[in-house]
C-alpha positions in Angstrom: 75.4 -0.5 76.4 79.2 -0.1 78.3 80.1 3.4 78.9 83.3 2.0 77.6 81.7 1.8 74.1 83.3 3.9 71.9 80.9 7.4 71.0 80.3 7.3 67.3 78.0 10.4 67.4 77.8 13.3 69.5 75.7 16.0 68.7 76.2 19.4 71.2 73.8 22.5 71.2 72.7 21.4 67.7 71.0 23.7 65.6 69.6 24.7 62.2 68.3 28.2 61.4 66.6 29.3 58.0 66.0 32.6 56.5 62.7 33.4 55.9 62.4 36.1 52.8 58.5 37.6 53.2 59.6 39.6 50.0 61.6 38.3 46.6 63.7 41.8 46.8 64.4 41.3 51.0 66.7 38.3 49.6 68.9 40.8 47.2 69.1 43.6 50.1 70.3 41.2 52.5 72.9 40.3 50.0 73.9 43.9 50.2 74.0 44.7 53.9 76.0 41.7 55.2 74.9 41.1 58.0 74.7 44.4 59.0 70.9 44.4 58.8 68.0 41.7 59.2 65.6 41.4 56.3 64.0 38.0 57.0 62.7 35.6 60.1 64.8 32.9 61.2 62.8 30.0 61.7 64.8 27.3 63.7 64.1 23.7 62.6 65.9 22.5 65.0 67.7 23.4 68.4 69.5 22.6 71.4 70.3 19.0 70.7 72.4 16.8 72.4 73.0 13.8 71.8 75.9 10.7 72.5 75.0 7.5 70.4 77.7 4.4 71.2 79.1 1.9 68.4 76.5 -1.2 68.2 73.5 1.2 69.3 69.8 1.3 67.4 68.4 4.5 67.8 65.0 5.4 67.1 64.0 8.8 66.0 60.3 9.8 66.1 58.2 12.5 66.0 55.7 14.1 63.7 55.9 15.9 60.7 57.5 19.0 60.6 59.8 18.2 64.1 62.7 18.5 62.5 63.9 14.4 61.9 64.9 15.0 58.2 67.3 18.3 59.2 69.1 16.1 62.0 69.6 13.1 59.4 70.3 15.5 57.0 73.3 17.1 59.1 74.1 14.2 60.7 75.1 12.9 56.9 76.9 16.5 56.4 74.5 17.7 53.7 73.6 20.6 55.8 75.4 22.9 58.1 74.9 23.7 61.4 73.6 27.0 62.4 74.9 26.0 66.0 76.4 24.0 68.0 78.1 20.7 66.7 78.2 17.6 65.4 81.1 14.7 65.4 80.5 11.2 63.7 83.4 8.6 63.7 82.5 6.3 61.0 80.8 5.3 57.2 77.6 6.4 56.9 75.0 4.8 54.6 72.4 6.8 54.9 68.5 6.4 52.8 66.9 9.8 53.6 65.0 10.4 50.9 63.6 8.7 47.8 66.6 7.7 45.0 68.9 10.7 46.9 72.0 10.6 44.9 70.4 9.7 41.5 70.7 10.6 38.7 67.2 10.0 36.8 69.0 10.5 33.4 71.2 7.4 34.1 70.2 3.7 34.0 70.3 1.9 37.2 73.4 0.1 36.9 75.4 3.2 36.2 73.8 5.0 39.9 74.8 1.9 41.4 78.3 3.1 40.6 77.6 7.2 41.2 75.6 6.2 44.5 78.3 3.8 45.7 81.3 5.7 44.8 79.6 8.5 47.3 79.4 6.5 49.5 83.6 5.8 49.4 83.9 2.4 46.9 86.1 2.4 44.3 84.9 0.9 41.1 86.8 -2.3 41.8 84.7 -2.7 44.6 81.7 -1.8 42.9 82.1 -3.7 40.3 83.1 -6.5 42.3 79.5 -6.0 44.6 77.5 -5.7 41.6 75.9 -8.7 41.0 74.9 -8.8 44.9 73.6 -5.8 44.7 71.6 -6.2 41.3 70.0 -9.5 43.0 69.5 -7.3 46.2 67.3 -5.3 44.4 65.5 -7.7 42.3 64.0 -5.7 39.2 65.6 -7.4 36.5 65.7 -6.0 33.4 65.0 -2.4 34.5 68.3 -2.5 36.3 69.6 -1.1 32.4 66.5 1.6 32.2 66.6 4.8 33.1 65.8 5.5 36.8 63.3 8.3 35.9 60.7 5.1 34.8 61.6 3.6 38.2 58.3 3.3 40.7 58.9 4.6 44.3 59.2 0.9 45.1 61.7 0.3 42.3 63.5 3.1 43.4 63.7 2.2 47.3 64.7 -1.3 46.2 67.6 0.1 43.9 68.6 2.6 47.1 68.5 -0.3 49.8 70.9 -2.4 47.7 73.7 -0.2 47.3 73.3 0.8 50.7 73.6 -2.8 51.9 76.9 -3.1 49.9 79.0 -0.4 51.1 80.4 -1.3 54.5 78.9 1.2 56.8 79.5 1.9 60.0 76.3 3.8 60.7 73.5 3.2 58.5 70.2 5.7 58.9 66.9 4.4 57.4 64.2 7.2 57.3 61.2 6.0 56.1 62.5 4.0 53.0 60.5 0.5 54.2 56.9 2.3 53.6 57.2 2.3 49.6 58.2 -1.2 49.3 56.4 -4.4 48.7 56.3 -7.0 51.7 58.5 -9.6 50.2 61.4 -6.4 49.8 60.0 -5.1 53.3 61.0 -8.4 54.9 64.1 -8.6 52.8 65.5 -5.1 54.0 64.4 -6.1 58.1 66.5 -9.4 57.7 69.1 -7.3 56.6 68.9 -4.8 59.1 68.6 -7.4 62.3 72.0 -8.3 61.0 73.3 -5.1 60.8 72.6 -4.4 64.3 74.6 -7.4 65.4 78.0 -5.1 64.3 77.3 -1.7 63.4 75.0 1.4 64.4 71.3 1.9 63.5 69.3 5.5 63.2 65.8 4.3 62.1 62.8 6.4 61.4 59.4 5.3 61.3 56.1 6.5 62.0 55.5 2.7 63.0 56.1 3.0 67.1 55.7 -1.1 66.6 58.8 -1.0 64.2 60.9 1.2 66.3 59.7 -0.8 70.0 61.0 -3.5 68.0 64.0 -3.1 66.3 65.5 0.1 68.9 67.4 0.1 71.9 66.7 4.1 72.8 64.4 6.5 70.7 64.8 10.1 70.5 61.7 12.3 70.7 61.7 15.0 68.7 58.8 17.8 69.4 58.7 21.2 67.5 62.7 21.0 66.6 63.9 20.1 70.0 64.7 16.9 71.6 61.2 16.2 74.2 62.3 12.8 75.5 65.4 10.0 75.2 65.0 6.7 77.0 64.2 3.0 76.4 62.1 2.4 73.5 58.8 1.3 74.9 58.5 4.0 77.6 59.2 6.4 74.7 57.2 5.5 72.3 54.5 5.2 74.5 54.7 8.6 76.3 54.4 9.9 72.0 51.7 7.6 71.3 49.6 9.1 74.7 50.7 12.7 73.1 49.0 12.3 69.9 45.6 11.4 71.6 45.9 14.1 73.9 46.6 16.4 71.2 43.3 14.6 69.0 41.1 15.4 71.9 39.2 18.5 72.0 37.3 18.0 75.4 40.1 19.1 77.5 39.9 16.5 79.9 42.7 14.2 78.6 44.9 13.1 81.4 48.1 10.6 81.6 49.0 8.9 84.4 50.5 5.6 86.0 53.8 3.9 87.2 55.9 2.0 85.3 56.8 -1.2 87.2 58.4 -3.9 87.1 57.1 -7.6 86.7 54.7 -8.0 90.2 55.2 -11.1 92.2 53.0 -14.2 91.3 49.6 -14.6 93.4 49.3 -17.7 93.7 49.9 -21.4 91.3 47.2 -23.6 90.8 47.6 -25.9 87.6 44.4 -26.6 85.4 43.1 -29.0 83.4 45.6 -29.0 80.5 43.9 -29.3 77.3 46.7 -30.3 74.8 48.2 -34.2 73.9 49.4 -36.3 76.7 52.6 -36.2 75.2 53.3 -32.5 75.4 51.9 -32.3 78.8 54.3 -34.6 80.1 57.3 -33.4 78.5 59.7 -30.8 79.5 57.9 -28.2 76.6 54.7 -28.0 78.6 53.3 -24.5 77.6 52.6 -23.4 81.3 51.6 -19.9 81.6 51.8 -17.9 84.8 49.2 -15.0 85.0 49.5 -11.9 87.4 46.9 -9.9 89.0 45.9 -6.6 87.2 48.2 -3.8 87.6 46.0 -0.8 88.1 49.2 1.5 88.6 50.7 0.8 85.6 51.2 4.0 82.9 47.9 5.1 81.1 46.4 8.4 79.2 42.8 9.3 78.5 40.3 11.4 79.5 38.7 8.9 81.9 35.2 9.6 80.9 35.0 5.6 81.1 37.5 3.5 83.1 38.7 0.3 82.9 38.5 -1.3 86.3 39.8 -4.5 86.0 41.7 -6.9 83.8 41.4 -10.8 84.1 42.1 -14.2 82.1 39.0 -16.6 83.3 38.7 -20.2 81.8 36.0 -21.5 79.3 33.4 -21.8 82.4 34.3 -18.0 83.7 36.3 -19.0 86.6 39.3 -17.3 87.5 43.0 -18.7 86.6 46.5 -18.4 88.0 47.9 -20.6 85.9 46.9 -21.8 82.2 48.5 -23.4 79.3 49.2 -22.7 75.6 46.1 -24.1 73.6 43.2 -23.6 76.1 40.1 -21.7 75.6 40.1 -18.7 77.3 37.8 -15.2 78.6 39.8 -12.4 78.6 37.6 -10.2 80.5 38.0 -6.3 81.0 35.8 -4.6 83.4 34.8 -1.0 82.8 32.8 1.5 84.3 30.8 4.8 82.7 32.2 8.2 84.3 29.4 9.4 82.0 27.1 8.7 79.2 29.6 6.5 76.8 28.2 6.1 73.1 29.4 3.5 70.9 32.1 2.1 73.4 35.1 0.6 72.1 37.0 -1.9 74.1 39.9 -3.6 72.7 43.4 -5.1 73.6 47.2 -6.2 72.7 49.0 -9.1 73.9 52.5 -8.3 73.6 56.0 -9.6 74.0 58.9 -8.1 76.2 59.6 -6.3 73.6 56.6 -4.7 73.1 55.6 -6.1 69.8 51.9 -6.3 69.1 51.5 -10.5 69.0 47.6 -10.2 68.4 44.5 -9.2 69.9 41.2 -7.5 68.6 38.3 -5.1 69.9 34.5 -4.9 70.0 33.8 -2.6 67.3 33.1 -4.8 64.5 31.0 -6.8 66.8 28.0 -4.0 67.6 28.8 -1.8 64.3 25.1 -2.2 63.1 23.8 -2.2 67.0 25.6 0.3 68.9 25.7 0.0 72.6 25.0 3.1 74.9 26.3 3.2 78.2 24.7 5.3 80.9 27.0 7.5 83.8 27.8 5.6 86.5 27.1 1.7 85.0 29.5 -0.9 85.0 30.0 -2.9 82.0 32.8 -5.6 81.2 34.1 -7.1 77.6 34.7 -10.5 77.2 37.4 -12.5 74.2 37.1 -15.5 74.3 39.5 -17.4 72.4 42.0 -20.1 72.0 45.0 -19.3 73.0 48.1 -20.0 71.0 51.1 -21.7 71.9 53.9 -18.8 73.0 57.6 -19.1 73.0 59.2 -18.8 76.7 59.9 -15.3 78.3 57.4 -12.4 79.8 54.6 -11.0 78.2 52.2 -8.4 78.5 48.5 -7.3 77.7 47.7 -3.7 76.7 44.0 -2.9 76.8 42.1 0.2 75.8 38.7 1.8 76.0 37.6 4.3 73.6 33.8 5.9 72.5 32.9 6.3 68.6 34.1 4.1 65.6 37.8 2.7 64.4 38.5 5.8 62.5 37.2 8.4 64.5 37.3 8.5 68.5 37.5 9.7 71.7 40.0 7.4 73.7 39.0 7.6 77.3 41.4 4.6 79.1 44.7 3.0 77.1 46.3 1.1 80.2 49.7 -0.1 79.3 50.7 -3.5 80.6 47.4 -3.7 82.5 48.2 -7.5 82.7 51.6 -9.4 82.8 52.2 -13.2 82.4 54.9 -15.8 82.0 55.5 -18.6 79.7 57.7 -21.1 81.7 58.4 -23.6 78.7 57.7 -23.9 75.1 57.9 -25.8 72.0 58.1 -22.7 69.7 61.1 -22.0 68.6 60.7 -20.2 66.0 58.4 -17.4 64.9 56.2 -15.5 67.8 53.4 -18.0 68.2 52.5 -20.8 67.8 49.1 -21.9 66.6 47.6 -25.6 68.2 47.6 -27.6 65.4 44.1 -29.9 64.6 46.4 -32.7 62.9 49.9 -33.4 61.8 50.0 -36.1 58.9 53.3 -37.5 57.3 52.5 -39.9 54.6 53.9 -41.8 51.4 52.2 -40.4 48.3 49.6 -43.1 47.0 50.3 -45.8 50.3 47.6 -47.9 51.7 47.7 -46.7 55.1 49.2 -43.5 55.7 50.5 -43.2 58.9 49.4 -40.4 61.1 50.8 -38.4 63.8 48.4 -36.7 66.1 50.0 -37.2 69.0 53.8 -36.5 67.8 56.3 -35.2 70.4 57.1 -31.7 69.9 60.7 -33.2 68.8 58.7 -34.8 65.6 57.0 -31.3 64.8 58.9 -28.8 63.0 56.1 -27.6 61.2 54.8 -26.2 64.8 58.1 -24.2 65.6 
């Protein structure tokens, strides 16, 4: 983002303060005094803020419960007053803080599309001009003419959503509203938003660090009412994920570490037997992927009662590759050793795109559920994937691996290496989606023909069905 970018928010020394009455009758005195004497606790949900958000910026804001998210939203909106310090906003905002905010659960839902959108600034031209958009935005038919009070929670974030979409914001804040919704209405609302971003400015809350690594420019920590860290989105978001272990462990020996770098220089390229059509092979969409050795510096957190010593991609036979290609079979293979008696290891992993998505990957657990594996202190001991690997757009990706002790739902995590592995797709015939699975046939065939013709062997040019 330029520094010449205009500043649509700027938040100084930010703070809210509330009154905490221990006694019913402290509330009347303090009435009385004014001022002149304290009869209740402040308790500061949030303080010290400071903040400068540019035109076009998604921000993230995360934190847990209780950090003070919904009182920044809420006086970043103006429906509450600072206790101290400031805030400016230049701008529309359309903001879904809270479940059906702004309704009215006596009315129908057409008449708070017009109370929630004329709070918002449309005149009833306008609304009435928007209305059918936003009726089919929300797609819940008939109900649209009920009472909102027989709304579900997803009826009501649908109804919320659509006026929202409709008003012509500047700045539009989503807190949580996408976690009531169905997944057709889920993806409706993210196709939205992706176009919002392209020309206004995006507050987004989720508990879902994937969401936010994904959709965010920055993120803004917030820890206990104050502001713990701002920065790039994946560096965040991972520094608040390593938090939340460390604060789940109760051996005290939890420890973060690591560098965060950037993409190490190739060792060495050595093509393999490509596995795929002829046809793909030779063209100029040949999946080649370069791999990079294993970067033991890069950021981790655990308690290291295990460590994960080594990360490598081997072929089908188990010998090591520099270079593979999009459709092979492969051994992901992640070498650990026991610090001390590990019970019930867990080793899993991520493969991820620049943007730190989760693409896919799995762990051990399900594997040796019903015949747990004990590791003694001192032994070395390696988990091997092997899989197929699918076809990946072009661009740099990433492979975040993990060793914990005890089952999916309850454990000890002992190494999460970020990035532990980097490689690069050179070319690719995806073009769409995030992967792209190898395909066993491609048919294209007249209903009821003698001889159907079949394309195995189609160019990638011929196979939209693959993009």
């Amino acid at each position: 983002m330029s520094p010449e970018t205009p500043v649509v928010i700027r938040a100084e020394g930010l703070g809210k303060a509330y009154a905490i009455f221990k006694r019913p009758q402290d509330r009347l005195k303090q009435m009385l005094v004014r001022g002149r004497r304290k009869y209740y606790d402040e308790y500061w949900a949030l303080r010290g803020v400071d903040l400068e958000v540019r035109r076009g910026e998604t921000v993230g804001l995360i934190g847990r419960n209780g950090s003070g998210k919904s009182t920044f939203l809420q006086l970043l909106c103006g429906t509450l007053t600072p206790t101290s310090g400031r805030i400016a906003v230049d701008g529309r905002i359309a903001a879904l803080l809270e479940l059906g905010a702004g309704f009215n659960p006596e009315f129908t839902g057409r008449e708070n599309v017009y109370l929630a959108a004329s709070v918002l600034g449309l005149s009833n031209a306008q609304i009435a001009e928007r209305y059918q958009s936003i009726a089919e935005f929300a797609g819940i038919g008939d109900f649209i003419e009920q009472p909102v009070k027989l709304y579900s929670s997803g009826m009501y974030a649908r109804l919320a959503f659509a006026v929202a979409a409709h008003v012509d914001a500047d700045i539009m804040i989503v807190d949580e509203i996408l976690a009531v919704g169905d997944a057709s209405f889920t993806q409706k609302c993210m196709r939205f938003i992706h176009r919002f971003k392209e020309r206004g400015t995006l507050f987004f809350v989720s508990h879902d660090t994937g969401q936010v690594v994904n959709l965010c420019d920055r993120v803004v920590w917030l820890d206990n009412g104050s502001v713990r860290a701002v920065g790039p989105a994946r560096e965040v978001c991972h520094d608040y994920l390593a938090a939340l272990y460390s604060d789940q462990d109760t051996s005290r020996g939890f420890r973060i570490g690591g560098a965060r770098q950037a993409l190490p220089q190739a060792r060495r390229e050595e093509p393999v037997e490509d596995a795929r059509a002829e046809l793909l092979k030779a063209s100029q969409h040949r999946n080649a992927i370069e791999l990079f050795d294993f970067n033991d510096s890069g950021p981790w957190f655990g308690n290291r009662g295990a460590t994960i010593t080594n990360v490598s991609i081997l072929d089908a036979e188990e010998q090591p590759l520099s270079v593979l290609e999009g459709g092979e079979v492969i051994v992901l293979k992640v070498d650990c050793r026991a610090e001390q008696q590990v019970h019930r290891p867990i080793v899993g992993f991520y493969v991820k795109d620049k943007l730190g998505q989760n693409l896919f990957g799995d762990n051990t657990f399900l594997s040796y559920q019903l015949d747990p594996v004990t590791i003694p202190a001192g032994q070395d001991f390696a988990a091997r994937f092997r899989f197929q690997m699918p076809y990946l757009p072009s661009g740099d990706f990433s492979i975040t691996v993990a060793l914990a002790e005890g089952t999916q739902e309850d454990h000890v995590q002992h190494h999460w290496v970020e990035d532990a592995l980097f490689f690069k797709v050179h070319a690719s015939h995806v073009v769409r989606g995030l992967v792209g699975m190898p395909m066993l046939a491609i048919t294209l065939e007249a209903e009821g023909a003698s001889s159907p013709r079949t394309t195995p062997q189609a160019t990638p040019q011929a196979a939209p069905a693959t993009k």
